[in-house]
C-alpha positions, -999 to 999 in steps of 0.1 A, spaced: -95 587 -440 -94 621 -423 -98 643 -453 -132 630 -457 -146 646 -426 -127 679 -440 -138 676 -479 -173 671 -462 -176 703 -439 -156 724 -465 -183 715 -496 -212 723 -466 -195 757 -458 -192 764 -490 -230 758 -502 -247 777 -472 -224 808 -485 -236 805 -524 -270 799 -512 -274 831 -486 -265 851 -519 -291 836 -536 -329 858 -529 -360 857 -552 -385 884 -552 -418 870 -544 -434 854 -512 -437 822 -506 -472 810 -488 -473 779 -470 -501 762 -445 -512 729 -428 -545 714 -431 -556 693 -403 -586 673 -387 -600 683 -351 -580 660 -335 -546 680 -352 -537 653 -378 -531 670 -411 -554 658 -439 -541 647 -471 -552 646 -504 -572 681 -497 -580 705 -524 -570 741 -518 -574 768 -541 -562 805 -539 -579 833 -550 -557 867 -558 -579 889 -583 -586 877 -613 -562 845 -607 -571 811 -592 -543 786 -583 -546 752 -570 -526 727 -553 -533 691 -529 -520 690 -495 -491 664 -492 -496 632 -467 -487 655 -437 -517 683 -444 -492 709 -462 -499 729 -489 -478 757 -504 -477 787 -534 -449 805 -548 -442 842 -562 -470 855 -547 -482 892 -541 -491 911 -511 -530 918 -509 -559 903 -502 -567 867 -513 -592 842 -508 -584 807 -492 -609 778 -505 -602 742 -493 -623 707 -496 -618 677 -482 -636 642 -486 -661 638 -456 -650 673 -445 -671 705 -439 -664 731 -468 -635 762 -454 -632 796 -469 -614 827 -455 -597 859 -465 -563 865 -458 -541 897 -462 -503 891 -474 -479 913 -464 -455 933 -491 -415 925 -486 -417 895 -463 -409 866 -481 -414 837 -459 -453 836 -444 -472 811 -430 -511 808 -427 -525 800 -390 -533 762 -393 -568 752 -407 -587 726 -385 -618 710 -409 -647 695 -396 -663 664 -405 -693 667 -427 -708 639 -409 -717 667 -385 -742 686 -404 -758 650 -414 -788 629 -397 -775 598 -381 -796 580 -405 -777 591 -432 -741 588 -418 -748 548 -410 -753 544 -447 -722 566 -458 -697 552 -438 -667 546 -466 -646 514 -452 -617 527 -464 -596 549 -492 -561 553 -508 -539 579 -503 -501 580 -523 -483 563 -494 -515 553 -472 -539 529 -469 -567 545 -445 -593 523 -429 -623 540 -409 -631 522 -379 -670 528 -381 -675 503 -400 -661 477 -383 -673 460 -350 -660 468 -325 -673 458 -290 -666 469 -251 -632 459 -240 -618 452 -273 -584 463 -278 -570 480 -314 -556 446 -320 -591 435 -321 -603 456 -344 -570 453 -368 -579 415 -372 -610 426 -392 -590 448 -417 -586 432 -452 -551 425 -459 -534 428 -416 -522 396 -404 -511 390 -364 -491 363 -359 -490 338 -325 -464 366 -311 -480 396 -316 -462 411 -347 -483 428 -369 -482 429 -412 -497 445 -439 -504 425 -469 -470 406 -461 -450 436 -450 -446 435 -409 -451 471 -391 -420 484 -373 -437 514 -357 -471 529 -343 -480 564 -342 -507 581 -328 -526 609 -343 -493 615 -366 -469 613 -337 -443 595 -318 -463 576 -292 -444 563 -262 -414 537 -275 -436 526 -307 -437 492 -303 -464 484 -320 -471 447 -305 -473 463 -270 -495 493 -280 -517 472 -297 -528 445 -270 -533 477 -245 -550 509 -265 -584 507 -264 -604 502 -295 -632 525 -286 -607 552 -292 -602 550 -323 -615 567 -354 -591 557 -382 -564 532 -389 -535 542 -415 -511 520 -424 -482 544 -444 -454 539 -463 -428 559 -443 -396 569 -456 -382 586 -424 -393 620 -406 -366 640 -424 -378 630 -462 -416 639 -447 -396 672 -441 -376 676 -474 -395 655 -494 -370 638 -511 -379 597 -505 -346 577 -510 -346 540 -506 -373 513 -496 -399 527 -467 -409 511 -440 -442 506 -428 -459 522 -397 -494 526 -382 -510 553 -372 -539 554 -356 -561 582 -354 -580 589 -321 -617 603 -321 -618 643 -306 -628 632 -275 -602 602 -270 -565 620 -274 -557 622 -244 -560 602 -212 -550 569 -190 -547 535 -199 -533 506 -189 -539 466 -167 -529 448 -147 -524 409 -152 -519 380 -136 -519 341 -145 -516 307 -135 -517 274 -156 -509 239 -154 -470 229 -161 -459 255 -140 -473 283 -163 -471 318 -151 -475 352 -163 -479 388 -149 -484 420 -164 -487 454 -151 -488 482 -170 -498 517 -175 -498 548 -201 -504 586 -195 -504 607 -221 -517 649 -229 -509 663 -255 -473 661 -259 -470 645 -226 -462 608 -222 -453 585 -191 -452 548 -195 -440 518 -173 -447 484 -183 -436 455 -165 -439 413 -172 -428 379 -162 -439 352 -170 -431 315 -189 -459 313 -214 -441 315 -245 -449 288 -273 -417 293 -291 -388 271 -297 -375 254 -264 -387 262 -232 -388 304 -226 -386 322 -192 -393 359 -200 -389 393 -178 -393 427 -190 -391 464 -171 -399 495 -198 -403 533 -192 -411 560 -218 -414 599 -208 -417 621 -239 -427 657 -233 -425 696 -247 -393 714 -230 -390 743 -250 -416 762 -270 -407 737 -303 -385 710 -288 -401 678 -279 -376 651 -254 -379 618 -256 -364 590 -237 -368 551 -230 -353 524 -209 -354 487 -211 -346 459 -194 -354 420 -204 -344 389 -193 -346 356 -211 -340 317 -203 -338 292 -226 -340 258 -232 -339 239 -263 -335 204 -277 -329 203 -310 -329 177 -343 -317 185 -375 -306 172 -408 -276 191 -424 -273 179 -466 -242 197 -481 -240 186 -518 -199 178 -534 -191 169 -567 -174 136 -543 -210 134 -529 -229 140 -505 -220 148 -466 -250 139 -447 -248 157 -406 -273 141 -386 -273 159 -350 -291 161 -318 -284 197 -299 -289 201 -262 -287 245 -253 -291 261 -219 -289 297 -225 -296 328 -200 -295 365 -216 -297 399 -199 -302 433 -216 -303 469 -211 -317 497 -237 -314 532 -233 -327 556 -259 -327 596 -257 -337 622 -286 -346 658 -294 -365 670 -317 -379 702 -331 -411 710 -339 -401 744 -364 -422 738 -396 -395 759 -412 -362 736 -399 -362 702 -386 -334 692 -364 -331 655 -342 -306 642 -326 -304 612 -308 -285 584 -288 -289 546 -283 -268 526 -260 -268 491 -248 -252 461 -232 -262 424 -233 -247 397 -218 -253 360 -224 -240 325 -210 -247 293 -226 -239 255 -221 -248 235 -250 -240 195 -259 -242 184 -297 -240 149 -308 -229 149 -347 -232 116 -367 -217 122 -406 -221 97 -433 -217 100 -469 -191 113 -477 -175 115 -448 -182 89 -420 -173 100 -386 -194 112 -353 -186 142 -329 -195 152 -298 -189 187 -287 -195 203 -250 -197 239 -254 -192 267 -225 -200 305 -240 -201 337 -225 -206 367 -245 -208 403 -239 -222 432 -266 -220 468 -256 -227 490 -286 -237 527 -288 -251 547 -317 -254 585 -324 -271 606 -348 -277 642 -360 -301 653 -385 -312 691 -396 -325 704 -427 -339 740 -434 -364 755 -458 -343 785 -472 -355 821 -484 -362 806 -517 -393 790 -519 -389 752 -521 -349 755 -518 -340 732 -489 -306 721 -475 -302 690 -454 -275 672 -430 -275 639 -415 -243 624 -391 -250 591 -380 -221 566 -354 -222 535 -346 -199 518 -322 -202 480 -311 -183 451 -295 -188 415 -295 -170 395 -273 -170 355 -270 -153 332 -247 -157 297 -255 -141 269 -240 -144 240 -266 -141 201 -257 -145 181 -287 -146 139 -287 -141 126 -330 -150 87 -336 -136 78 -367 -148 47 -387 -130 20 -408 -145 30 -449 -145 -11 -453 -157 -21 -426 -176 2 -408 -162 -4 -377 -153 25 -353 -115 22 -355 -94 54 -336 -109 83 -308 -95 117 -309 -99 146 -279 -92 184 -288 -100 208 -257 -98 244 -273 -104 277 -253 -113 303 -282 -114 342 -273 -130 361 -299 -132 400 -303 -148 420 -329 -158 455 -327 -169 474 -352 -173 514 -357 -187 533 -386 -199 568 -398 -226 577 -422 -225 613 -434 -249 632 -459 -253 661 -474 -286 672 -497 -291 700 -516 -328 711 -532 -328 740 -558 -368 743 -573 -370 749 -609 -403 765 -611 -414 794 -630 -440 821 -627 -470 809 -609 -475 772 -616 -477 760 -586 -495 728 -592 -465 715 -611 -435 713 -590 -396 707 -604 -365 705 -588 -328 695 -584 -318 670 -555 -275 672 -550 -266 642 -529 -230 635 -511 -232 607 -490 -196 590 -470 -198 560 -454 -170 545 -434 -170 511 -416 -137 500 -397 -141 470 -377 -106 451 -358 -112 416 -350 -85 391 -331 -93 355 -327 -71 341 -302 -71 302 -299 -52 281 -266 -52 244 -267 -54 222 -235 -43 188 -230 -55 162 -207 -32 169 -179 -47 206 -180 -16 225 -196 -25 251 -219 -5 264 -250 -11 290 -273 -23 280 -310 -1 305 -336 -15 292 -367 -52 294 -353 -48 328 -339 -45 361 -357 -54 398 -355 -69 415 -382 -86 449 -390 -102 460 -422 -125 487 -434 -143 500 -460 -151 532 -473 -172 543 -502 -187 579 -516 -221 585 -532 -224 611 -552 -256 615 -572 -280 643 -590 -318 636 -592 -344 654 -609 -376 655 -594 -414 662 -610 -443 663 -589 -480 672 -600 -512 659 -585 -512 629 -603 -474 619 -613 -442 617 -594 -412 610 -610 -377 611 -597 -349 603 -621 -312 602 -614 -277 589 -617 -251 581 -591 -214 573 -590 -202 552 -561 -164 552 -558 -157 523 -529 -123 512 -509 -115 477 -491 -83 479 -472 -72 452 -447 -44 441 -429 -31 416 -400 -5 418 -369 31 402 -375 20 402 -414 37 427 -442 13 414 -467 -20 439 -469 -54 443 -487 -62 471 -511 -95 467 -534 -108 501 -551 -135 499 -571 -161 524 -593 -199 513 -591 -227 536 -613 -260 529 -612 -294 545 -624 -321 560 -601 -354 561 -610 -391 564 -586 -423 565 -603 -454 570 -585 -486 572 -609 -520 582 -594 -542 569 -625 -575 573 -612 -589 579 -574 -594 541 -573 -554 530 -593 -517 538 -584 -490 525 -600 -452 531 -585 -422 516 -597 -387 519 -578 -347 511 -583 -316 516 -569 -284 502 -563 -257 497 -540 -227 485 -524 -219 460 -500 -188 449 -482 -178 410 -469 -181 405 -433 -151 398 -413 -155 361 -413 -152 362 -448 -122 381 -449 -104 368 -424 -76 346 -438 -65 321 -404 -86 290 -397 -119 288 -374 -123 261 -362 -152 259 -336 -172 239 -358 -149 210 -368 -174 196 -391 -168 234 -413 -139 250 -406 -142 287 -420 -111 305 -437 -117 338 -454 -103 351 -478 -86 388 -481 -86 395 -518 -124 396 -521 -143 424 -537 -172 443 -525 -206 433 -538 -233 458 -561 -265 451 -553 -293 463 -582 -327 462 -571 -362 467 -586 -400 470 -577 -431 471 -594 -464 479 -578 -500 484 -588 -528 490 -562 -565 491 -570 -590 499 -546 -629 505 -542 -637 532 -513 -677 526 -522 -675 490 -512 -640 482 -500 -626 459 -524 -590 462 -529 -558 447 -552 -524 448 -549 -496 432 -573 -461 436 -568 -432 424 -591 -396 423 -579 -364 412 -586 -324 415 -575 -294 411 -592 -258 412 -573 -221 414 -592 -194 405 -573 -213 384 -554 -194 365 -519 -203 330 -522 -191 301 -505 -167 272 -519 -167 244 -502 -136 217 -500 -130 182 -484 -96 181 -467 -80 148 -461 -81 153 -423 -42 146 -407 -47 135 -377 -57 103 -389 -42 75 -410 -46 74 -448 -62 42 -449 -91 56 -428 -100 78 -459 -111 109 -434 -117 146 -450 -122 177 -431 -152 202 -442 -136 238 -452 -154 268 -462 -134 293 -481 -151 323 -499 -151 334 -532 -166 364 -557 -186 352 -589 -216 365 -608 -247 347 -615 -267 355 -584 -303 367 -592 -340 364 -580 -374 376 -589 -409 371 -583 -445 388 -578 -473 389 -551 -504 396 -552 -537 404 -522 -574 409 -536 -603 413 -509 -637 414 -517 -666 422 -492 -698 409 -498 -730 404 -480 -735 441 -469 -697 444 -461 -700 413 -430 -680 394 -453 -646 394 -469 -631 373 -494 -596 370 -498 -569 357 -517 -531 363 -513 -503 346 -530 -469 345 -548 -443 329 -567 -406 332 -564 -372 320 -583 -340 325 -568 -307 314 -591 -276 311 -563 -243 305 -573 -219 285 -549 -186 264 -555 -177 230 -541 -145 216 -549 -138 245 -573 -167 236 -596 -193 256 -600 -231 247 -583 -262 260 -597 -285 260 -570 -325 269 -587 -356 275 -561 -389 281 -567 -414 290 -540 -447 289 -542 -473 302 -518 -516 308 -522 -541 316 -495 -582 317 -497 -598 327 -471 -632 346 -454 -637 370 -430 -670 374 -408 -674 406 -390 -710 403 -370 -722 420 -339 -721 387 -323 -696 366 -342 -661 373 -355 -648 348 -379 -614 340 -398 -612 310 -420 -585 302 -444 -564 275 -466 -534 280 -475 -506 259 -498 -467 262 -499 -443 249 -525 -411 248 -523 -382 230 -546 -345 233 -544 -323 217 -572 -291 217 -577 -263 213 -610 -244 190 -592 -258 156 -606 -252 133 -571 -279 159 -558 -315 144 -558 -340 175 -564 -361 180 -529 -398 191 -527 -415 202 -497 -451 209 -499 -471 223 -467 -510 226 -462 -526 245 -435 -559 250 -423 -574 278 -401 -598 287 -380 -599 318 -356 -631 329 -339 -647 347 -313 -686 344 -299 -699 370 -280 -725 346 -263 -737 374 -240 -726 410 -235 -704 400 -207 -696 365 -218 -670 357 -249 -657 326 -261 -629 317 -285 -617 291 -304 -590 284 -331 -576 256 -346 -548 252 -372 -540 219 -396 -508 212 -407 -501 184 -434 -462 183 -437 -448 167 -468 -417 163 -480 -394 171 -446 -364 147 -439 -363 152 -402 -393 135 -382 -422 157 -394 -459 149 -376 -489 166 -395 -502 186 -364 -542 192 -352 -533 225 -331 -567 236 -311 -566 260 -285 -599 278 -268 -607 303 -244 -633 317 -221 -641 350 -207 -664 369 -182 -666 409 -174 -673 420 -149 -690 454 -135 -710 481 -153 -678 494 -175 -659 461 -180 -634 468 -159 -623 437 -142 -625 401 -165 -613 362 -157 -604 345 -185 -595 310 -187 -575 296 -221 -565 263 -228 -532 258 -255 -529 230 -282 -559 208 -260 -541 176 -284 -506 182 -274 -492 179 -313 -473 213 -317 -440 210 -334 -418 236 -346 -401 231 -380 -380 246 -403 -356 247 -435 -331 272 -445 -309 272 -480 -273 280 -481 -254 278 -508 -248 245 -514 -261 232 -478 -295 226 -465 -308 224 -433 -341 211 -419 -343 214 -378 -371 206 -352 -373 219 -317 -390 211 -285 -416 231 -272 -442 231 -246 -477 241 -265 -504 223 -245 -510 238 -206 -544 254 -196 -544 293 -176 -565 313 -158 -563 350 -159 -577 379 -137 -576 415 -155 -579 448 -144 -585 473 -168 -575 508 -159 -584 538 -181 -594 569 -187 -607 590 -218 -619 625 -225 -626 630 -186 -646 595 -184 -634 566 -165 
């Protein structure tokens, strides 16, 4: 594999020398647009005036504009903006320099030059950018003390669930920003519950495809989706922060302390909790210790580093009901599961990043080390099938240290829009389990079901896996534009991408009898490393104009699966060839509709597991063998999404179709092996999972979220929903199994934003069916109503009380499945002329009939589970608000 690294830097050396030989006569102008509180401003119109020539051109989501083969002189600089002041200026452009940049344009809102009267009856709720959703905060409620997850709960389409993670018409946010930049560590469930509300003056929620493809502009793969909230002029900078603490019945606890300081570029954070008040599965004891500095240390070089430490204690009882379909029948696995598990962690991340708008560089480094010790006791009772019961005591500790690198540059070069880009990216990670296995098997007479013969195995299993890859890329932009047209732009994207993944696992399995003597297990023991490699090369062709984006491409993936195990001459060897279409649309077909369509395909290796040709066998009811002839699997891909919106009175529609198709597929096949440690007669099999590669595997569905205010905008109707079929291929017994799913999900439900009353109401309905070929499998149905409620009443200015409740009617479940009344409530008082101090006293699931279910589909097995938790316990909390904004406290 080393003459990759080579291939890669000699193909880079080569294109920086043909490109600095490369010059075009001309200059190339280029500028940012931003607000007054320095975010840029897209969607802007800007129009240059040289002589008797006008060009035009929009400023991208970041505020940049650009123009090409321009001449020195005078020219005139015209920009407008929606709900922005009008800016002209003359500018002179110097003769011979190529490269120049305009001093950065800061509009002002128009709203500035209107009577108030006026402004409270333009306030537009919200508008559509190509890859933003923006929101204005004026014209939502917002009251004293709320916090910006307050004000998010109003916004059509944003969901927060029970834990504080935040979505977007389905999609869940993986990072906040403020005023276009990194803020603190960007979690965006801490930020959230602390930043004040009355900071803010927008809310965007963007489709980001990474800072480099901001850079570059070349958008490669699915983006995720951030929020960035945009402070008022007065608000970007200053102090916030509380301190917590609480007290409840059942022994509940919690403390919080916390606090942000930020100027500018300048950022220092410490946040610090403890506390047992979790409502999750089992019973959670949580500790956390976090601090963030980020600041300038060179005129364009911004640091960044974090540290985190959490600590987690669990524990769980849980049920479950384990179906795995057979063409010999069907293997029911009723179990009971008793876990006691204790986890520490450390996080350390560092980064440095430039702020040149001609090159962006980052590089970074992420390391950490969890370690985590668990007892857990599981009592297994099989019938069907097979008919036998297991008990299993399980000791585990595991240890995960991992580390990951990256390095990322690209640079605008004397060309107008010719840009080249690098990206190295490492990771390096181990995971490292010691188990120490005592296992008790009952076997049963088949006639007479009569518990006939006891078996003991006491295994000590050490298992090592580490894994390291490297991700290399190399991009190359050459424009195609001609003359002056600079509101059409073309160009040429050359992509080389290597990707190496190498991971060396060694499974190494002791056996101890009941005297205590231990002996090594050869034919459960092995070592085995594999890795696999593949190249991307691909050519795109990109066209961009103010109302259509199209990229369309072709790329050839060559890909290599090599393997091989200790004391063994036999090895693996799999080459393959993969090509596969690119196409991106993104249509802007009125101010009000988009329509963007997207697919791409890819590669995917099998796991170790899967490979991994020796018996596991710390689940006796599935021993695991992999296999080391499988193939890796091509994934194809494809969205569809159109996205109508009203800024006059907020309405807004989203559709979405998708669907995937995989080749190659690594599915499961499932066997029953007469088991030999008991007699014939006793008609005993052993479960094995062995893998396979098969075609067949597909899925596809659509979504859709309409909102409608009503009633002067203090109301919102909604309705979200979706339907999806996935068609899974698995094997049991060598014969095929169709597995067919449909899902089926629909919300209604109204929002009421008033001054004094905030008020969420919804109903929702879940299908879902699983079928499968096999005939002695029985179709199963689950079907799940809930009910919502979520309120707050400001009764006076200082007093506020909540209340939600949430209906469940379960149908369908095999495991012992209540219909739960959840009602929880709160009350709180402020205290002092700013708010600064509050008591607040919450009671949790006041009827004590929370459960937590679920169901998950593999292959041919299903599994339905419910888990203990404690839900009802009341709590009193004090608060302490510290903060400061704009030089007020």
């Amino acid at each position: 594999m080393k003459i990759y690294p080579a291939l890669l830097l000699f193909l880079f050396l080569n294109t920086v020398l043909l490109l600095s030989v490369n010059a075009q006569s001309g200059i190339h102008l280029r500028g940012v647009v931003q607000d007054t509180t320095k975010v840029g401003i897209p969607g802007a119109n800007v129009r240059l005036i040289a002589g008797k020539d006008t060009l035009s051109s929009n400023t991208d989501t970041g505020g940049s504009f650009s123009f090409s083969n321009l001449k020195g002189g005078s020219v005139m600089l015209l920009i407008r903006g929606i709900g922005y002041a009008p800016y002209n200026k003359v500018f002179t452009l110097k003769d011979g320099v190529a490269e120049q940049a305009l001093p950065t344009v800061l509009l002002k809102s128009s709203a500035l030059q209107l009577n108030e009267v006026v402004i409270k009856g333009k306030v537009v709720p919200m508008r559509v950018m190509k890859d933003t959703v923006e929101f204005n905060a004026d014209a939502y409620a917002v009251h004293e003390n709320d916090k910006v997850e307050d004000l998010l709960r109003q916004l059509p389409g944003v969901e927060i669930d029970k834990d504080g993670n935040v979505s977007s018409v389905g999609k869940q946010l993986t990072k906040i920003r403020v005023n276009g930049k990194d803020f603190f560590t960007g979690n965006v469930k801490e930020f959230i519950s602390k930043l004040p509300a009355g900071t803010v003056s927008k809310i965007q929620f963007i489709d980001d495809y990474g800072d480099k493809a901001n850079f570059t502009g070349i958008k490669t793969g699915e983006p995720q989706k951030i929020l960035n909230v945009v402070l008022k002029s007065d608000r970007n900078s200053g102090n916030f922060g509380s301190a917590i603490a609480s007290a409840g019945t059942d022994k509940r606890y919690a403390l919080n302390l916390n606090d942000y300081l930020w100027k500018d570029l300048r950022q220092i954070g410490v946040n610090a909790n403890a506390g047992n008040t979790n409502t999750g599965a089992g019973i959670n004891t949580n500790s956390n210790l976090g601090l963030s500095y980020r600041d300038k240390v060179a005129e364009k070089l911004i640091f960044g580093s974090n540290y985190n430490y959490a600590y987690n204690k669990n524990e769980s009882i849980q049920q479950s009901l384990i179906e795995t379909v057979n063409p010999q029948g069907i293997i029911y696995d009723k179990s009971a599961n008793t876990n006691s598990s204790k986890n520490n962690s450390h996080t350390l991340d560092l980064s440095l990043e430039s702020t040149d708008e001609g090159n962006y560089i980052r590089g970074g480094f992420r390391g950490g080390l969890q370690n985590t010790n668990s007892t857990s006791i599981n009592e297994s009772l099989q019938t069907g099938v097979v008919r036998r019961d297991l008990n299993t005591q399980r000791i585990t500790r595991q240890q995960n240290p991992n580390f990951n690198t990256e390095f990322s540059m690209a640079r605008r070069l004397k060309k107008p829009g010719r840009i080249l880009s690098i990206g190295i990216y490492g990771i390096s990670g181990l995971t490292a389990n010691n188990s120490d296995l005592d296992n008790q098997i009952k076997y049963y007479d088949p006639k007479t079901g009569q518990a006939v013969k006891d078996s003991l195995l006491n295994q000590l299993v050490d298992d090592r896996n580490r894994t390291t890859s490297l991700n290399a890329n190399l991009t190359f932009t050459e424009p195609l534009n001609k003359g002056k047209d600079s509101l059409v732009k073309k160009s040429l994207d050359f992509s080389y991408l290597f990707s190496l993944s190498h991971t060396r696992n060694s499974l190494d399995t002791k056996d101890r009898d009941q005297s205590g003597n231990i002996r090594e297990i050869d034919s459960l023991s092995n070592s085995y490393t594999s890795s696999f490699s593949k190249h991307i090369i691909g050519v795109n062709y990109r066209y961009e104009t103010k109302k259509i984006n199209y990229v369309l491409g072709v790329t050839g993936q060559p890909s290599l699966l090599t393997g091989a195990y200790d004391g063994r001459a036999d090895k693996v060897y799999r080459a393959g060839f993969n090509f596969s279409p690119i196409a991106r649309l993104n249509y802007m077909i009125s101010t009000k509709n988009q329509f963007n369509v997207f697919y791409e395909g890819n590669s995917a290796e099998p796991n170790f597991n899967q490979l991994q040709p020796v018996r596991d066998t710390r689940n006796l009811n599935n021993i695991v063998i992999g296999n080391p002839d499988l193939k890796a699997a091509f994934n194809h891909m494809i969205n569809l999404n159109y996205n109508h919106s009203n800024p006059q009175n907020g309405s807004n529609l989203q559709v979405g179709l998708r669907g995937s198709l995989t080749q190659n597929q690594v599915v499961s096949n499932t066997l029953l092996i007469p088991d030999k440690l008991v007699p014939d007669s006793l008609k005993n099999f052993n479960q094995e999972t062995h893998y396979l590669n098969t075609n067949g595997n597909y899925n596809f569905g659509t979504n859709y979220y309409w909102s409608l205010p009503f009633g002067k905008k203090k109301y919102t109707f909604e309705m979200v929903g979706g339907i999806n079929y996935n068609h899974r291929v698995s094997f049991a017994e060598e014969v095929k199994n169709i597995g067919k799913g449909v899902n089926v999900n629909q919300r209604v439900g109204i929002r009421m934003n008033r001054k004094w009353i905030m008020l969420h109401t919804s109903a929702n309905y879940a299908y879902n069916s699983n079928m499968y070929s096999i005939r002695s499998f029985n179709s199963n149905t689950l079907q799940i109503w809930t009910f919502n409620m979520d309120s707050r009443v400001f009764i006076l200015k200082s007093l506020i009380l909540g209340v939600n409740a949430n209906k469940t009617i379960n149908q369908g479940f095999s495991v012992n499945a209540t219909n739960p009344f959840i009602i929880n409530g709160s009350i709180e008082k402020t205290f002092f002329k700013n708010k600064q101090a509050s008591v607040k006293l919450e009671g949790n699931d006041f009827l004590n009939q929370g459960n937590n279910l679920t169901r998950s589909i593999t292959d041919n097995t299903t599994t339905e589970s419910r888990t203990n938790q404690i839900t009802r316990y009341f709590l009193l909390s004090f608060t302490w608000n510290l903060q400061s904004f704009g030089g007020e406290n």
